[in-house]
C-alpha positions as CSV (number, residue, x, y, z in Angstrom):
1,X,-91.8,-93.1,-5.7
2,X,-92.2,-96.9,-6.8
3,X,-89.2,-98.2,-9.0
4,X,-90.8,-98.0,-12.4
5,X,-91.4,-94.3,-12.0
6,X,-88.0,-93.8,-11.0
7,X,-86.7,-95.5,-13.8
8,X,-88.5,-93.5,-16.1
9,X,-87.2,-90.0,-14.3
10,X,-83.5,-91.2,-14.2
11,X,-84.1,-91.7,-17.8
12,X,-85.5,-88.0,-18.2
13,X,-83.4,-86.5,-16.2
14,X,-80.3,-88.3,-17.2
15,X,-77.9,-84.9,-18.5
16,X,-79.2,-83.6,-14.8
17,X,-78.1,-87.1,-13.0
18,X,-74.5,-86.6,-14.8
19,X,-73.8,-83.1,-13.7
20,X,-74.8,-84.1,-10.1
21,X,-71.9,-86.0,-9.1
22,X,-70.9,-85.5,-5.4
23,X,-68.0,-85.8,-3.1
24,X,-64.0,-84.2,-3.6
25,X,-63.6,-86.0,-7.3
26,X,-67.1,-85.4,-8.2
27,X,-67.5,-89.1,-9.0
28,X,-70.4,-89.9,-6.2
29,X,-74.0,-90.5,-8.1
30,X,-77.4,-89.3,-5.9
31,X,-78.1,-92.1,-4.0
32,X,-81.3,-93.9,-5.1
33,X,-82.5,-94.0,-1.8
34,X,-82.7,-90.3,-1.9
35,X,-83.9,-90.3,-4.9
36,X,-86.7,-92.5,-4.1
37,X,-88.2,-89.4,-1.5
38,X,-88.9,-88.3,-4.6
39,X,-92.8,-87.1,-5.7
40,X,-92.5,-85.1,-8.9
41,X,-90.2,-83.8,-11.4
42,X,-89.3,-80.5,-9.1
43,X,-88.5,-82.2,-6.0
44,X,-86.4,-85.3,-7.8
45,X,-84.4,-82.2,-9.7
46,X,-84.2,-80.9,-6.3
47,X,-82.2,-84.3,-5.1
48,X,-80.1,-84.1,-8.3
49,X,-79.0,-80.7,-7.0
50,X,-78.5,-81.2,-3.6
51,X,-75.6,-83.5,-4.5
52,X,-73.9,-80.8,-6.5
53,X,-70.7,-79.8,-4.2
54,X,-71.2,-75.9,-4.7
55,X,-74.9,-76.6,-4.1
56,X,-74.4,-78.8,-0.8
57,X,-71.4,-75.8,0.3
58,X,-74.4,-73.2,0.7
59,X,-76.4,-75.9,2.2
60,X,-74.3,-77.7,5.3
61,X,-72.6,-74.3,5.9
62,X,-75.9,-72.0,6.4
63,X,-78.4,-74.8,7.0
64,X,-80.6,-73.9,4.1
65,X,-82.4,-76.9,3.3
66,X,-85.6,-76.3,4.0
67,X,-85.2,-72.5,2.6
68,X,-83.7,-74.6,-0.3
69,X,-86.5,-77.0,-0.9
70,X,-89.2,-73.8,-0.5
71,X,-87.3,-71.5,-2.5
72,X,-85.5,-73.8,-5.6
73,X,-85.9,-72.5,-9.0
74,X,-88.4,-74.6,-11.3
75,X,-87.4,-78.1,-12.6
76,X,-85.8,-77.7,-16.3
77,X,-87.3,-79.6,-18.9
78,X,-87.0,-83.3,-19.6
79,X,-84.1,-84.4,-21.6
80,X,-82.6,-80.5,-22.3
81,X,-78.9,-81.0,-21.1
82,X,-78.3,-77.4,-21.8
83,X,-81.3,-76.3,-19.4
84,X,-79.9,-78.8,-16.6
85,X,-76.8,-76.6,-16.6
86,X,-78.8,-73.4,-16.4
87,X,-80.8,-75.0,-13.8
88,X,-77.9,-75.6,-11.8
89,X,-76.2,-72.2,-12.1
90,X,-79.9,-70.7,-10.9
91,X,-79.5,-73.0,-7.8
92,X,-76.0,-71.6,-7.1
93,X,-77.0,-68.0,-7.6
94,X,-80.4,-68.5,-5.4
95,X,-78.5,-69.7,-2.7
96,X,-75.8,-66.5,-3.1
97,X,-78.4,-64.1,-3.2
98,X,-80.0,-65.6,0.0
99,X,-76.9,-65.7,1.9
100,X,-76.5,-62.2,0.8
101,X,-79.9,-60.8,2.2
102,X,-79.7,-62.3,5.2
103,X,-76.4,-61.3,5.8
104,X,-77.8,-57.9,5.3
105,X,-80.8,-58.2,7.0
106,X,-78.9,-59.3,10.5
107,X,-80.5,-62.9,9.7
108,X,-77.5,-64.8,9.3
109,X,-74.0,-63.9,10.7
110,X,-71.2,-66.1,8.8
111,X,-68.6,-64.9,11.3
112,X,-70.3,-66.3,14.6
113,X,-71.0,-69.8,12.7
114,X,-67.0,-69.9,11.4
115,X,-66.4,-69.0,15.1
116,X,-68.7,-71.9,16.8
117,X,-67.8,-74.3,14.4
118,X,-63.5,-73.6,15.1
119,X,-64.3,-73.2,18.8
120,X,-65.8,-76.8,18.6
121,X,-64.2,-78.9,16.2
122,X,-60.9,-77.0,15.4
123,X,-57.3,-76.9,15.9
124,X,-53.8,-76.8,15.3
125,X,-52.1,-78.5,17.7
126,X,-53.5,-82.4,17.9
127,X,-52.5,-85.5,19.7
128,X,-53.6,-89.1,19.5
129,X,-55.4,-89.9,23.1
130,X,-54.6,-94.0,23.4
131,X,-57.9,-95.9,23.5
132,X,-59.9,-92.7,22.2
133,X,-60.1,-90.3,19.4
134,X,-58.4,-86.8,19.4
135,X,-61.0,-84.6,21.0
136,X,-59.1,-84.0,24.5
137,X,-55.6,-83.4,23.2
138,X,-56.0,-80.5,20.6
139,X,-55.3,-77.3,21.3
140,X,-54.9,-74.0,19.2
141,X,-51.1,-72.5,18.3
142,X,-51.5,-68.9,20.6
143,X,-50.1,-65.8,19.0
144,X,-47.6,-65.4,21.3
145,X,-43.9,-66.1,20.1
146,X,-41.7,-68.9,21.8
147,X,-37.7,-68.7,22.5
148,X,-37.8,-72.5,21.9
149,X,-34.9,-73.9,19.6
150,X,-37.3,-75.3,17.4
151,X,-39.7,-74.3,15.0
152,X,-43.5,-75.4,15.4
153,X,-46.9,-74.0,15.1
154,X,-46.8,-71.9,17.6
155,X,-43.7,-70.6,16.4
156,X,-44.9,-70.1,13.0
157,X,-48.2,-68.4,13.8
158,X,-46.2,-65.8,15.8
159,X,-45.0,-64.8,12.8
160,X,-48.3,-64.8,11.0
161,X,-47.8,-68.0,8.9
162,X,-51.2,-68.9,8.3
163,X,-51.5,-72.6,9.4
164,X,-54.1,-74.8,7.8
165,X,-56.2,-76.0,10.6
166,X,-56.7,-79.2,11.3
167,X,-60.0,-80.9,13.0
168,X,-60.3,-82.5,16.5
169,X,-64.0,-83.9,16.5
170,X,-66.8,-85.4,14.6
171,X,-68.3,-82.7,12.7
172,X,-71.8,-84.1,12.2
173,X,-73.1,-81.1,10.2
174,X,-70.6,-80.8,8.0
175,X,-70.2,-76.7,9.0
176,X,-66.5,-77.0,10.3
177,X,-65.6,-79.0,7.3
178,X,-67.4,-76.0,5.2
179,X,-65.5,-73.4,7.0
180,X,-62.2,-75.2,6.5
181,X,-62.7,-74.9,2.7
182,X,-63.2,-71.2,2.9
183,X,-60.4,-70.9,5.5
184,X,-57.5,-72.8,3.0
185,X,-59.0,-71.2,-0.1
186,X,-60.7,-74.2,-1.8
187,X,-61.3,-74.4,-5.4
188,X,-65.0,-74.8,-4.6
189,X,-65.7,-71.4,-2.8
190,X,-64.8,-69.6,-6.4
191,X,-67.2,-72.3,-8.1
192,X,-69.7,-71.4,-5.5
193,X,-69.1,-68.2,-6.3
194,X,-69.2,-67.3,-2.4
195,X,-69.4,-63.5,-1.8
196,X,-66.4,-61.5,-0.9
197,X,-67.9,-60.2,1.9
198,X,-69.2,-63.6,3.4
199,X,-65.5,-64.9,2.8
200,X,-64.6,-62.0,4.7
201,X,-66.6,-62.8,7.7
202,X,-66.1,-66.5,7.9
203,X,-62.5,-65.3,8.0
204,X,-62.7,-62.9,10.6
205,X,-65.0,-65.3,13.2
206,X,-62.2,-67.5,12.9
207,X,-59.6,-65.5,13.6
208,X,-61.4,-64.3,16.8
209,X,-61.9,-68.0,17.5
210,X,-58.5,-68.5,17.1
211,X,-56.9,-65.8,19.2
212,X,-59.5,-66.8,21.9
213,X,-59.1,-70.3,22.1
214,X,-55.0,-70.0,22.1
215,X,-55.2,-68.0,25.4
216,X,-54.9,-72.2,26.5
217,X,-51.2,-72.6,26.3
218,X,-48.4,-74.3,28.1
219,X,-45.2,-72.2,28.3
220,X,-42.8,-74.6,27.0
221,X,-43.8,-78.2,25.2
222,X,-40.8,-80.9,25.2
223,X,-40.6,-82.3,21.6
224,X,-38.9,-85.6,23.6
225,X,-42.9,-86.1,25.1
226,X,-43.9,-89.4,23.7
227,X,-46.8,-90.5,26.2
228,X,-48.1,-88.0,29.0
229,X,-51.1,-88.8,31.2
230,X,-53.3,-85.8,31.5
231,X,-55.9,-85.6,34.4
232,X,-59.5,-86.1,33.7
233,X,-62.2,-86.2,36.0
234,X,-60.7,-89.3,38.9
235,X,-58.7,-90.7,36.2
236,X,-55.9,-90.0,33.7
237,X,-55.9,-89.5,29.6
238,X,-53.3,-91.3,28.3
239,X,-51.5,-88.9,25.1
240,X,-49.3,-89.1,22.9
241,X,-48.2,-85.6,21.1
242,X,-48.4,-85.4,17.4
243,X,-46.4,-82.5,15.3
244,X,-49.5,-80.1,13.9
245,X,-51.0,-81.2,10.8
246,X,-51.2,-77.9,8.9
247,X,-47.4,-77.6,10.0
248,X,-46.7,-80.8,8.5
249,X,-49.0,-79.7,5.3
250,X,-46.8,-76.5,5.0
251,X,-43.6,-78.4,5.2
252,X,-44.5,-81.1,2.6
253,X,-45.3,-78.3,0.1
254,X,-42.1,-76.7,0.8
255,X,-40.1,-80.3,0.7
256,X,-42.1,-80.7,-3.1
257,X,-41.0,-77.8,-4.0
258,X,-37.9,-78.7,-3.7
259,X,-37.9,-81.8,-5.2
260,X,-39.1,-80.3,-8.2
261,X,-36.4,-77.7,-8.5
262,X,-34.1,-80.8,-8.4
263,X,-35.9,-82.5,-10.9
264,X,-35.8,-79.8,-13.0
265,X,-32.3,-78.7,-12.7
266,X,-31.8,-82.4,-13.6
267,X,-33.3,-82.3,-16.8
268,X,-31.6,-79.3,-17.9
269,X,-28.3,-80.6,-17.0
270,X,-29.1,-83.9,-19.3
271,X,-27.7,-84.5,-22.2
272,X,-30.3,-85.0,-25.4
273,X,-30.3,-88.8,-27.0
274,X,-28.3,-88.6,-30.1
275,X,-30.4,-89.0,-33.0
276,X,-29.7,-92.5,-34.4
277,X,-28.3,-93.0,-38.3
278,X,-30.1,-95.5,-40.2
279,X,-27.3,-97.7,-42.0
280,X,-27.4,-98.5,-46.0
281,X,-28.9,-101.6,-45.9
282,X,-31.0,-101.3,-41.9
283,X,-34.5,-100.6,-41.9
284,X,-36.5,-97.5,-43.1
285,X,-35.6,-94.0,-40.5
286,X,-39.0,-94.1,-39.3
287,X,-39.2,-97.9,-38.1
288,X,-35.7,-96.8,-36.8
289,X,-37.7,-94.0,-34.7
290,X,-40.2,-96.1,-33.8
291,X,-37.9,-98.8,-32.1
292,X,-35.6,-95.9,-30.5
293,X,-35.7,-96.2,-27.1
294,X,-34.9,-92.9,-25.6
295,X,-33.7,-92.4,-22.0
296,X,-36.6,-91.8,-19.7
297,X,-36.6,-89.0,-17.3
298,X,-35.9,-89.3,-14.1
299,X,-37.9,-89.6,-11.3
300,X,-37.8,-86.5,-8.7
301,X,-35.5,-88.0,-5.4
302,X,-37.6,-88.1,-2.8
303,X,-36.4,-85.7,0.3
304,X,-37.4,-88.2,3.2
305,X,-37.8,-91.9,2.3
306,X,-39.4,-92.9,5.8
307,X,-41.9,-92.7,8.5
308,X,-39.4,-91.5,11.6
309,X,-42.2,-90.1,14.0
310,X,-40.5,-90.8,17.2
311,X,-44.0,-90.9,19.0
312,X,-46.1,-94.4,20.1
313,X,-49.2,-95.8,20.7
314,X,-50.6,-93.4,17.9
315,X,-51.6,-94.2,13.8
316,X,-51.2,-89.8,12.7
317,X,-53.8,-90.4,10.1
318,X,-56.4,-90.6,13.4
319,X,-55.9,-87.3,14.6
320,X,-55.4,-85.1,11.1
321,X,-58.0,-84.5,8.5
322,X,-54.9,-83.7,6.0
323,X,-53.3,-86.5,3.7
324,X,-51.4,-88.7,5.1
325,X,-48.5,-88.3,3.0
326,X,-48.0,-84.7,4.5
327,X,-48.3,-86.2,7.9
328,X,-46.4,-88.9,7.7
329,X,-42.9,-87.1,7.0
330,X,-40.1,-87.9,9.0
331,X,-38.7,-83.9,8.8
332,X,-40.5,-82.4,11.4
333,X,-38.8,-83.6,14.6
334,X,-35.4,-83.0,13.5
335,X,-33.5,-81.5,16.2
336,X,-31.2,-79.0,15.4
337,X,-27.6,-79.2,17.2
338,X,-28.1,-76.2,19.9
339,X,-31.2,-77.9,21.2
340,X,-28.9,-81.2,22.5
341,X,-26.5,-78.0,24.6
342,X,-30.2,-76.6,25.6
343,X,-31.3,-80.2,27.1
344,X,-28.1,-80.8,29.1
345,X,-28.4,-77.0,30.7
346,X,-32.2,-77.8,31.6
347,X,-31.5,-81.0,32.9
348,X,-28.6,-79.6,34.8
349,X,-31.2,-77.7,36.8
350,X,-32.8,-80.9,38.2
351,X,-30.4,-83.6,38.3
352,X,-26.6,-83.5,39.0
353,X,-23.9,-83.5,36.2
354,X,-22.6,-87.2,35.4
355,X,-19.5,-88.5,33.6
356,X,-20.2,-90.3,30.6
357,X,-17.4,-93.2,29.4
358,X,-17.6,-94.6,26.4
359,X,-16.6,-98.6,25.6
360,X,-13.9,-97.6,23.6
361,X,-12.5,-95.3,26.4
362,X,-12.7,-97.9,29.6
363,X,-11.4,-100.5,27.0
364,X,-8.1,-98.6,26.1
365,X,-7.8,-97.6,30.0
366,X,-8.2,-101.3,31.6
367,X,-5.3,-101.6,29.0
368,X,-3.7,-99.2,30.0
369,X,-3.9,-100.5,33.8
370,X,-3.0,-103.6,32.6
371,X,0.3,-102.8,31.7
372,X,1.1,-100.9,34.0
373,X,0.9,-103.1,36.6
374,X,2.7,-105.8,34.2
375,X,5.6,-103.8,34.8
376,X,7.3,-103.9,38.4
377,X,10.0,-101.4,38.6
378,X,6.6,-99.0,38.3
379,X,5.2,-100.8,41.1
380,X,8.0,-100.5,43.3
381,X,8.7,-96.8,42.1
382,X,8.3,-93.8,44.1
383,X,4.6,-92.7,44.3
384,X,5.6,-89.5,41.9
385,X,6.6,-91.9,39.2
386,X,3.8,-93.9,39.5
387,X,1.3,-91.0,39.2
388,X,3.1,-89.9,36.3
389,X,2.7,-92.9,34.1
390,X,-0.4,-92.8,35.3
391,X,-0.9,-89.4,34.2
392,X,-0.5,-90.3,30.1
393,X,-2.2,-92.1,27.1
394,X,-5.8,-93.4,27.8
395,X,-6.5,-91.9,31.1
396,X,-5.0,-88.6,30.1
397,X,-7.8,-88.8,26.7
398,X,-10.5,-89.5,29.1
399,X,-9.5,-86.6,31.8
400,X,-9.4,-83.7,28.5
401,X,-12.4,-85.0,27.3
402,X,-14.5,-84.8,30.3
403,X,-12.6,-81.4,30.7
404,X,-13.7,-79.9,27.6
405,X,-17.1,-80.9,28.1
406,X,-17.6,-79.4,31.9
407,X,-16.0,-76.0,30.3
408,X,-18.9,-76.2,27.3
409,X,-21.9,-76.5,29.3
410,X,-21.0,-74.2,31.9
411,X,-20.6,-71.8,28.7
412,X,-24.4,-73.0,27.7
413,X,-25.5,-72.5,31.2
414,X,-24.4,-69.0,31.5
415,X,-26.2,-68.1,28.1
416,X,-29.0,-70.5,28.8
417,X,-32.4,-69.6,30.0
418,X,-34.7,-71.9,32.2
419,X,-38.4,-71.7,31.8
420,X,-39.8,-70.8,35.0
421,X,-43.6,-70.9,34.7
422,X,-44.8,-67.7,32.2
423,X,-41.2,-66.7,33.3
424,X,-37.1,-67.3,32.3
425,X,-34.6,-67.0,34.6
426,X,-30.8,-67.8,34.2
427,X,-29.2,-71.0,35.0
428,X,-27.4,-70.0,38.5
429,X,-26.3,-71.8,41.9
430,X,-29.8,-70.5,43.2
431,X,-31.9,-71.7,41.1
432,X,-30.2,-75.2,41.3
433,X,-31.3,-75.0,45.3
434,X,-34.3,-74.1,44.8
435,X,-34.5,-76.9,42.4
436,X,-33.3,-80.0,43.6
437,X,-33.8,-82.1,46.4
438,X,-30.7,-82.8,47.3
439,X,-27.9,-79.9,47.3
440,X,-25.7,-79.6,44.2
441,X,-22.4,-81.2,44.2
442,X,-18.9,-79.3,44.5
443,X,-18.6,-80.3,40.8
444,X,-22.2,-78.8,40.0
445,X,-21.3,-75.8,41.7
446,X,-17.9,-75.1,39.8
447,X,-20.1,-75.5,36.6
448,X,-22.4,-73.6,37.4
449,X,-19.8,-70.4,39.2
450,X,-17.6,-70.9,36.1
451,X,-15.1,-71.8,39.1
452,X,-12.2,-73.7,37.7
453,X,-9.7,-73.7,40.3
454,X,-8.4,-76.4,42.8
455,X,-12.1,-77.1,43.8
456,X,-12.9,-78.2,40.3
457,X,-9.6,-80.3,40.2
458,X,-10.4,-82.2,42.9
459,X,-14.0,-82.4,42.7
460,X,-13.4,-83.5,39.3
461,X,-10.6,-85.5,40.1
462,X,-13.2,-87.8,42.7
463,X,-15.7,-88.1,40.1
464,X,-13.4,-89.4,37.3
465,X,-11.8,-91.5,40.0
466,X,-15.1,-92.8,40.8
467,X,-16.7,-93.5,37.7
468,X,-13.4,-95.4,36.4
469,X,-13.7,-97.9,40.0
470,X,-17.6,-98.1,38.7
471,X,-17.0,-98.8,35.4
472,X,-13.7,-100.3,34.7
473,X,-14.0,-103.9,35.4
474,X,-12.3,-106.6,34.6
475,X,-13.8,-108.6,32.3
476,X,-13.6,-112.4,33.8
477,X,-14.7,-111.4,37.4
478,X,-16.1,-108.4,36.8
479,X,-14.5,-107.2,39.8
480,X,-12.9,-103.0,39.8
481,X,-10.1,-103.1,38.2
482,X,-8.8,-100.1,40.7
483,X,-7.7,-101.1,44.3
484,X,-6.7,-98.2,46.9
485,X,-3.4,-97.6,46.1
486,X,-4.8,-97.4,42.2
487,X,-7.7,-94.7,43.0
488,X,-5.2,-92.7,45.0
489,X,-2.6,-92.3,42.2
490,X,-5.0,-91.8,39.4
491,X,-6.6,-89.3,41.6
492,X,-3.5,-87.5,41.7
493,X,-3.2,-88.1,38.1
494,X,-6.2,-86.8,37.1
495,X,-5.6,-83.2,39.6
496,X,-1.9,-82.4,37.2
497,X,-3.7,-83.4,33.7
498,X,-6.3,-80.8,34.7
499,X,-3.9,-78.2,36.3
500,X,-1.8,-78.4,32.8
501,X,-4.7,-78.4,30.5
């Protein structure tokens, strides 16, 4: 079609062009280079309604455009707005009918295309792969429930939480994008005015795609993962995990929810603007009114004020189709207090326990130590003197503390469980052979018996011992602070402290 005669048929057709805007805010014209394929007044109309959203659902989602360009109702007349709308509605309803009968006639079979299209492009579980797009690190949320102590999307679909799904590859067809619309209930299926019982279907292939595709699962996924190398072919992908987008949708609608509520409660709790008194001698009541300035409402406080992701080498918006404000929420790897107990019993299995001193601590001890040794009737006092002295103030803080915290995670390690392959087994002084490379210590072995007799004394007694010669230096020559004589006492120390506690 040369450019005069499709001036002249924009012109004609110009109520049509108007009512076939394209794209999510119906704002995208025909493109004129479509257009241009044009021959006649039926086939430009054709164009025009091709761009139509409802009309391009039926299209990309059952591949009927060439039934579409056979089968298209007539073009309406020139210039008759009304009739552009009618001829649009006949389009719609063709194309219903259509999907209908062949649905029917065993021609077409919505479920097996939902199911292809989720087998190929979807997912619920995505990660970013560095260097690469999202294709190899997505992964369906399986049906079955998790004794993790934190909620995700597996979690949630165990408890039939419908997830939105999110999309892993290029879907050059459009179908998967189609199939996500019916899936999350888009406004455009009811304009389309989709059948019930093609809904139904599309729904239903999914689902089996779903349940079949989530047979794929790990048994326990670390939320602490921030790059894992996976193998692939004679080389590695580089990931790193990414909290599920339809999780993250979920919980954005849930934090806006809230929000509201406290935007609401807000406003009823404020107090209405007095209404002003004009004077004698001021201005008129309604120039008055029209200068008021009345306090403006305010704005709903926002739950989470910043990106906290603690993942790298990944931009979120890559690997999710949904907005970016839903997946950009720092909520979702909060980590609620039991997990921390959970983490120390699970590490417990692989790697013995270790004594933790703060600054604060070896600070107050060195002096401590320091003054002790200032004073020289305790030098030259009997050893049981010394090692009571010893046996006080900071070192005496620093033996309870490390007490108290051997006696709580040997109580998490006899509640804990320890994922052992499909499997969970207890925490116990097996398991901790079979598990390290090295045998567990005397102290491990308390922990884990619940054993808190003279073995624990002493074994704990070396280890605090130990960790204070490591640790407490002084702070010119950074030289241990503890000679023989010092380690042998505190030792001693440390054994009554624990005997009394």
């Amino acid at each position: 079609m040369d450019q005069e005669t499709l001036a002249q048929m924009k012109l004609d057709y110009a109520g049509l062009l108007a009512l076939c805007k394209g794209g999510p805010a119906r704002t995208t014209p025909v493109p004129d280079d479509k257009l241009k394929k044009a021959f006649d007044p039926h086939s430009f109309c054709l164009v025009c309604a091709s761009n139509v959203p409802e009309i391009d659902f039926y299209l990309k989602l059952f591949s009927m455009q060439d039934w579409f360009a056979e089968h298209a109702p007539p073009a309406p007349p020139s210039g008759d707005d009304a009739a552009a709308r009618a001829y649009l509605d006949a389009c719609i309803d063709s194309l219903s009918s259509e999907v209908v009968r062949c649905m029917d006639a065993g021609q077409c079979d919505p479920a097996q295309i939902a199911s292809e299209a989720v087998l190929d492009c979807g997912t619920h579980f995505s990660g970013k792969l560095i260097h690469s797009d999202a294709n190899g690190a997505a992964m369906f949320a399986p049906a079955a429930s998790t004794t993790q102590p934190h909620v995700s999307s597996r979690s949630l679909a165990a408890r039939s939480i419908r997830l939105p799904l999110d999309q892993s590859k290029l879907d050059n067809k459009g179908v998967y994008q189609r199939v996500i619309k019916v899936l999350n209930q888009d406004a455009i299926v009811a304009q389309a005015r989709v059948p019930a019982g093609v809904i139904a279907a599309i729904e239903a292939g999914a689902a089996r795609a779903i349940k079949q595709a989530g047979q794929r699962r790990p048994s326990v996924v670390d939320h602490r993962l921030r790059q894992i190398l996976l193998p692939a072919a004679e080389g590695y992908l580089a990931v790193s995990p990414l909290a599920a987008g339809g999780w993250c949708v979920l919980a954005d609608q849930a934090a806006g929810a809230v929000e509201m509520a406290q935007f609401l409660q807000e406003q009823d709790r404020a107090e209405p603007p007095e209404s002003p008194q004009p004077k004698k001698k001021g201005p008129k009541p309604k120039d008055i009114a029209a200068n008021d300035t009345a306090p403006q409402p305010k704005k709903p406080r926002r739950l989470f004020e910043r990106l906290g992701f603690p993942v790298g080498g990944a931009i979120v918006r890559n690997a999710s189709l949904h907005p970016a404000r839903a997946v950009q929420n720092p909520l979702y790897f909060g980590v609620p207090q039991r997990q921390v107990d959970l983490r120390a019993a699970w590490s417990f299995v692989s790697a013995p326990v270790r004594l933790f001193l703060t600054k604060a601590e070896l600070e107050k001890f060195a002096a401590q130590h320091a003054q002790i040794r200032g004073y020289d009737s305790i030098g030259q006092s009997s050893s049981i003197t010394a090692v009571g002295v010893q046996a006080s103030g900071a070192l005496a803080a620093i033996v309870y503390s490390q007490h108290r915290r051997m006696m709580e995670l040997s109580a998490v390690i006899s509640e804990a469980d320890y994922p052992n392959g499909e499997t969970r087994v207890s925490i116990d002084e097996a398991l901790l052979r079979a598990k390290r490379t090295e045998p567990p210590s005397e102290l491990d072995l308390c922990i884990v018996r619940r054993s808190f007799g003279a073995e624990y004394r002493a074994a704990m007694a070396q280890a605090i011992t130990d960790a204070l010669y490591r640790h407490a230096l002084d702070k010119k020559t950074k030289a241990p602070l503890l000679g023989a004589v010092d380690r042998e006492r505190i030792s001693r120390a440390v054994k009554n402290l624990l005997e009394s506690a």
